[in-house]
C-alpha positions as CSV (number, residue, x, y, z in Angstrom):
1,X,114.6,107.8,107.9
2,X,111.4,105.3,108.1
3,X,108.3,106.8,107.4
4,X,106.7,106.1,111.0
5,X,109.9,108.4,112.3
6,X,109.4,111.2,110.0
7,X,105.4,111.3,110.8
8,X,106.5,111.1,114.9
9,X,108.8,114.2,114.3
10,X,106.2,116.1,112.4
11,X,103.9,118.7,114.4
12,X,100.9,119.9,112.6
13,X,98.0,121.9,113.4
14,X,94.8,120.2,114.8
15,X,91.9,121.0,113.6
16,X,89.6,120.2,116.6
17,X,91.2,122.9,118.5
18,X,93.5,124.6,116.6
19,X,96.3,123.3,118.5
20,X,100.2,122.8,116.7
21,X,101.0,119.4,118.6
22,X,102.9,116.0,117.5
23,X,101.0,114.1,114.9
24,X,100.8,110.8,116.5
25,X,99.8,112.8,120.2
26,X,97.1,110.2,122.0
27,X,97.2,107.8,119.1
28,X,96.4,104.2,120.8
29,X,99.0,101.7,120.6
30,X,96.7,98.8,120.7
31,X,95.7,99.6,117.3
32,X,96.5,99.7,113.8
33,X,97.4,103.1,112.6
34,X,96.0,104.2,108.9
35,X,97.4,107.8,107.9
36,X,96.1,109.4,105.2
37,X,98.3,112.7,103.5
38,X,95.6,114.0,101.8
39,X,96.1,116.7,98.5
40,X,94.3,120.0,98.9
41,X,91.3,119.4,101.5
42,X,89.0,120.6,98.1
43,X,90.4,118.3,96.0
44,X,88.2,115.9,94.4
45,X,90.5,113.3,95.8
46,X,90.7,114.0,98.5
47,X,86.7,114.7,98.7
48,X,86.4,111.4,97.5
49,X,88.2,109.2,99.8
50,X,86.4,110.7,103.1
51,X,83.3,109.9,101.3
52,X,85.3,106.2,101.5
53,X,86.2,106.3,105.0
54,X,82.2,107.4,106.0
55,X,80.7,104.4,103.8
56,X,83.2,101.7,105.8
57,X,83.2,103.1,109.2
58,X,82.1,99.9,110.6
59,X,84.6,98.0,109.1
60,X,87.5,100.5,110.2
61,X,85.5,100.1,113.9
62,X,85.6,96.3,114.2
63,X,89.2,95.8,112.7
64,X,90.6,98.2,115.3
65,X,91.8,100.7,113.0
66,X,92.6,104.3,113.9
67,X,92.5,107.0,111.3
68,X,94.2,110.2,110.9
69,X,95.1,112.5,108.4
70,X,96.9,115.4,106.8
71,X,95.6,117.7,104.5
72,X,96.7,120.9,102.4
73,X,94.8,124.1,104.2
74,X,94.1,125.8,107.1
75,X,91.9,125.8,110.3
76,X,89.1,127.2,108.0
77,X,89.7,124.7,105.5
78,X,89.6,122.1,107.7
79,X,86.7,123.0,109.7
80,X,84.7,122.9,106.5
81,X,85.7,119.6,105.6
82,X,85.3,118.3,108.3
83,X,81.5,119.2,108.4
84,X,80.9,118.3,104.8
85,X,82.5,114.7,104.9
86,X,81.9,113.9,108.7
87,X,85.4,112.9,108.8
88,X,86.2,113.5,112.8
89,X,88.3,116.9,113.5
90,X,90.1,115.4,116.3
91,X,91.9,113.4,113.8
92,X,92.3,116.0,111.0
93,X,95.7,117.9,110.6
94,X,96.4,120.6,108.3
95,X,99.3,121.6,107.2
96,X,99.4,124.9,104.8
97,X,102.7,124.3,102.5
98,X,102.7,120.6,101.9
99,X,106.0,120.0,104.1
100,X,105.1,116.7,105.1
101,X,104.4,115.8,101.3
102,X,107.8,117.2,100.3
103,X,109.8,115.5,102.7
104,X,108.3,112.1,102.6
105,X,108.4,112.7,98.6
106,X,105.2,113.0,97.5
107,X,104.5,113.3,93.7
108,X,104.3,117.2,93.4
109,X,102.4,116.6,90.4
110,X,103.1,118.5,86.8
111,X,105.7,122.0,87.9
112,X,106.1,123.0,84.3
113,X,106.6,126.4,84.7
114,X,105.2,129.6,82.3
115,X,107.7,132.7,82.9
116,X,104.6,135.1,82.8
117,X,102.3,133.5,85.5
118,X,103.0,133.7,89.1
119,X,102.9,130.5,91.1
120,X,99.1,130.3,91.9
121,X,98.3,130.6,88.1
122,X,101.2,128.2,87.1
123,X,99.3,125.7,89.5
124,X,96.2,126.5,88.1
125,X,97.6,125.4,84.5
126,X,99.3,122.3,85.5
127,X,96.0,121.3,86.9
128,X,94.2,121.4,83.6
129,X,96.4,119.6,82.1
130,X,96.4,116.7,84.7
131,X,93.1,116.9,84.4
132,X,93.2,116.6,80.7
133,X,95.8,112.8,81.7
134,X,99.2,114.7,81.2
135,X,101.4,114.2,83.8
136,X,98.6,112.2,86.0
137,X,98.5,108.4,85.1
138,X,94.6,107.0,85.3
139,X,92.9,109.6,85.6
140,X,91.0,109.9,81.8
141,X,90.4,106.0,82.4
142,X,88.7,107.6,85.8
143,X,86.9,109.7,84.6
144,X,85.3,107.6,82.3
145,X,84.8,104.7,84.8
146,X,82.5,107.3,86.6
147,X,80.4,107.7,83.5
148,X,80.4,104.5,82.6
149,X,80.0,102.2,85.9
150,X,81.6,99.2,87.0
151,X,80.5,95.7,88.2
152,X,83.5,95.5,90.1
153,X,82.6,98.1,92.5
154,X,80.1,98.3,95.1
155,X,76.9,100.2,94.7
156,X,77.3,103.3,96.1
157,X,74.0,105.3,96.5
158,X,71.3,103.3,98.5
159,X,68.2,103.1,96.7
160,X,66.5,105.2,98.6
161,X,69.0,107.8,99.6
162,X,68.6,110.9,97.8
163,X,71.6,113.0,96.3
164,X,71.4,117.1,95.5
165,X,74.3,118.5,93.1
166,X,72.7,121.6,93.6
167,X,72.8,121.9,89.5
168,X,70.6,118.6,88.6
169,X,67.3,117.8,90.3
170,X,67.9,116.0,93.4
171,X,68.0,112.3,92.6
172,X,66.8,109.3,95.0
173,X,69.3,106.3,94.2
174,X,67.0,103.7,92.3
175,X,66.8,106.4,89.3
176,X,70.3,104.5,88.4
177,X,68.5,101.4,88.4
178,X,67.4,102.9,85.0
179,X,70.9,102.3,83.6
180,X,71.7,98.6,84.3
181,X,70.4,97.4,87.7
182,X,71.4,97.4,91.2
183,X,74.1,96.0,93.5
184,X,76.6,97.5,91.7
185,X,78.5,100.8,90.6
186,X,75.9,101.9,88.0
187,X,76.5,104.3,85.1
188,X,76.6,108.1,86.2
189,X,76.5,107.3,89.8
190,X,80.0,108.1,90.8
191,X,80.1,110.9,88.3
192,X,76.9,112.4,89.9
193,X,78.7,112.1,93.6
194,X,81.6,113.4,92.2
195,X,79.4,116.7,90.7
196,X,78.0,117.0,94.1
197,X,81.9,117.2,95.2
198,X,82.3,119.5,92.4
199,X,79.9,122.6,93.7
200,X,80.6,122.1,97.4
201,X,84.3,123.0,96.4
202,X,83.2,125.6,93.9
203,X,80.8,127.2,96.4
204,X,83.2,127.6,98.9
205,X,86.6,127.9,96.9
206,X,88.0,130.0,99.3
207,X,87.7,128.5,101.9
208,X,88.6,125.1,100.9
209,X,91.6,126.1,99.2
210,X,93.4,129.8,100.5
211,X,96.5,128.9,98.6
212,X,95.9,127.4,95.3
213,X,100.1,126.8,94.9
214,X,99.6,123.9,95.2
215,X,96.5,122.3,93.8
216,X,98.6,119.8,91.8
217,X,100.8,118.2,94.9
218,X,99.5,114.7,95.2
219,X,98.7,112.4,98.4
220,X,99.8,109.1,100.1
221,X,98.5,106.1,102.1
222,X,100.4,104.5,105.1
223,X,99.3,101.4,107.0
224,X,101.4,100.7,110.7
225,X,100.8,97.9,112.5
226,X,100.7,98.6,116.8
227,X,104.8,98.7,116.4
228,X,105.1,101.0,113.7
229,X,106.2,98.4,111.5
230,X,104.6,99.6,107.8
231,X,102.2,96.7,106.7
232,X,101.0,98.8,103.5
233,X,101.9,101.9,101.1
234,X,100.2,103.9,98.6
235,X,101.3,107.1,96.8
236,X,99.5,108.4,94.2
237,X,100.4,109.3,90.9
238,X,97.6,111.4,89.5
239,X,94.1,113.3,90.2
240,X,91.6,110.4,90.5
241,X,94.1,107.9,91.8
242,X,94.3,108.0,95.6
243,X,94.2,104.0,95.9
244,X,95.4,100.9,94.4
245,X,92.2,99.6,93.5
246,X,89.5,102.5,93.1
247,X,86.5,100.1,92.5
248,X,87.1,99.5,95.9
249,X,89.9,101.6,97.6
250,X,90.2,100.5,101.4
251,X,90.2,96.2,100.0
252,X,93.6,96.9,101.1
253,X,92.7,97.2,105.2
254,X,91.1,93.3,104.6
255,X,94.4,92.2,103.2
256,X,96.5,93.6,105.8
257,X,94.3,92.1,108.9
C-alpha cells in the first residue's frame, strides 16, 4: 500500500481537542502536504526539528506548505509540546504505541533484549547505547558537530536573543561570537540549544514521555504534492538524524518546489 493510503486510513488523536479523527481530516488540497512521524514527543529529535519548523515558518508560509505530524505520547504529552515548541496543536497527532511507525516500517531502533529487565528498562538500555553510536548511524559525528560548529549551517541564535538552559547562566547570542564569528553555526551553539532541550524533557519526564517502551523507535519525513503523489522521503536511522542534511534539514522543501 502507498504511503499517502496508509496515512488516509490512519485515525489518531488530535491534540487541539482531543478528538480521534482521520489524519488528513481538513487538510487543503491546494497545497503541498509535509508529514512528520515524529519519535517520542521528548525526544531530542524530535525537540529539535520543531525548533526547525518555528525558525522557517515563513518559508513553509510562502511555498504553500501544510504541516502535520505524529508523535509518540498522549494528550498531556502533546499539550506540552506544543507550548514549548509553538508547533500548532491543530496539526499535532499523537499516537501512544507507535502503530503508525510499525506499519509504515519505521526503524524501531536497537530491541536487544536483557531476560531480567522488563520492557521499559530494556528501552532505557538500548537508548544508551544509541546514544553511545551503536545501532544509530551519525549520531557521535552529531554530537560532536554541536560542539564543534559548522560553516555549513546557518547561525542559529540571533545575536541578541538570549537562551536559558536553566543549568548555565542565561546567554545572549553574540557570547558565540567569542568562538569564531557570526553568520554561521558557531561552536557550542547547537550543543547549548540542545541542553536547553535537555532540562525541559528532564523537568517534565513524565509528562513528555508516560511510556518510555519506546524511546528508541525512530521517525520519518513524507513530502505529497496536492495529488498525493510522494515528491520526497526521509527515515531516520539514528538519534540525531531526523534529516538528510542536518546543517540544514528542511533544504529539501527548496528542492522539491
Amino acid at each position: 500500500m502507498k504511503i499517502f493510503d496508509s496515512l488516509k486510513e490512519t485515525k489518531v488523536l488530535r491534540v487541539s481537542d482531543g478528538k480521534t479523527i482521520p489524519f488528513f481530516n481538513d487538510c487543503k488540497l491546494d497545497s503541498r502536504l509535509l508529514v512528520l512521524l515524529w519519535s517520542q514527543l521528548g525526544d531530542f529529535d524530535t525537540l529539535e526539528y520543531a525548533w526547525w519548523l518555528n525558525k522557517n515558518y515563513s518559508e513553509i508560509i510562502v511555498n504553500n506548505v501544510t504541516v502535520k505530524a505524529i508523535g509518540i505520547g498522549d494528550r498531556d504529552s502533546g499539550l506540552k509540546f506544543c507550548d514549548y515548541t509553538n508547533f500548532p496543536q491543530e496539526n499535532l497527532f499523537v499516537d501512544p504505541d507507535a502503530t503508525i511507525h510499525e506499519k509504515l516500517g519505521l526503524y524501531e531502533g536497537l530491541t536487544w533484549n536483557i531476560p531480567a529487565l522488563n520492557q521499559s528498562q530494556n528501552a532505557w538500555v538500548n537508548l544508551m547505547l544509541m546514544c553511545a553510536g551503536i545501532g544509530s548511524k551519525g549520531t557521535l559525528k552529531e554530537v560532536l558537530r554541536g560542539y564543534t560548529g559548522d560553516k555549513k549551517a546557518p547561525q542559529l541564535i540571533d545575536n541578541e536573543e538570549v537562551v536559558d538552559t536553566n543549568l548555565l547562566p542565561p546567554l545572549k547570542g553574540s557570547f558565540f561570537n567569542v568562538a569564531g564569528g557570526e553568520k554561521f553555526q558557531r561552536p557550542f551553539e547547537l550543543a547549548t540549544l540542545r541542553l536547553r532541550n535537555m532540562t525541559e524533557v528532564l523537568s517534565n519526564w513524565k509528562t513528555y514521555v508516560p511510556n518510555a517502551a519506546y524511546l528508541t523507535q525512530r521517525g520519518a519525513t513524507f513530502l505529497f504534492d496536492e495529488n498525493g503523489e510522494l515528491l520526497y522521503e526521509y527515515r531516520d536511522q539514528g538519534i540525531l538524524g531526523f534529516s538528510e542534511n542536518m546543517s540544514n534539514p528542511l533544504s529539501f522543501l527548496s528542492v522539491n518546489l
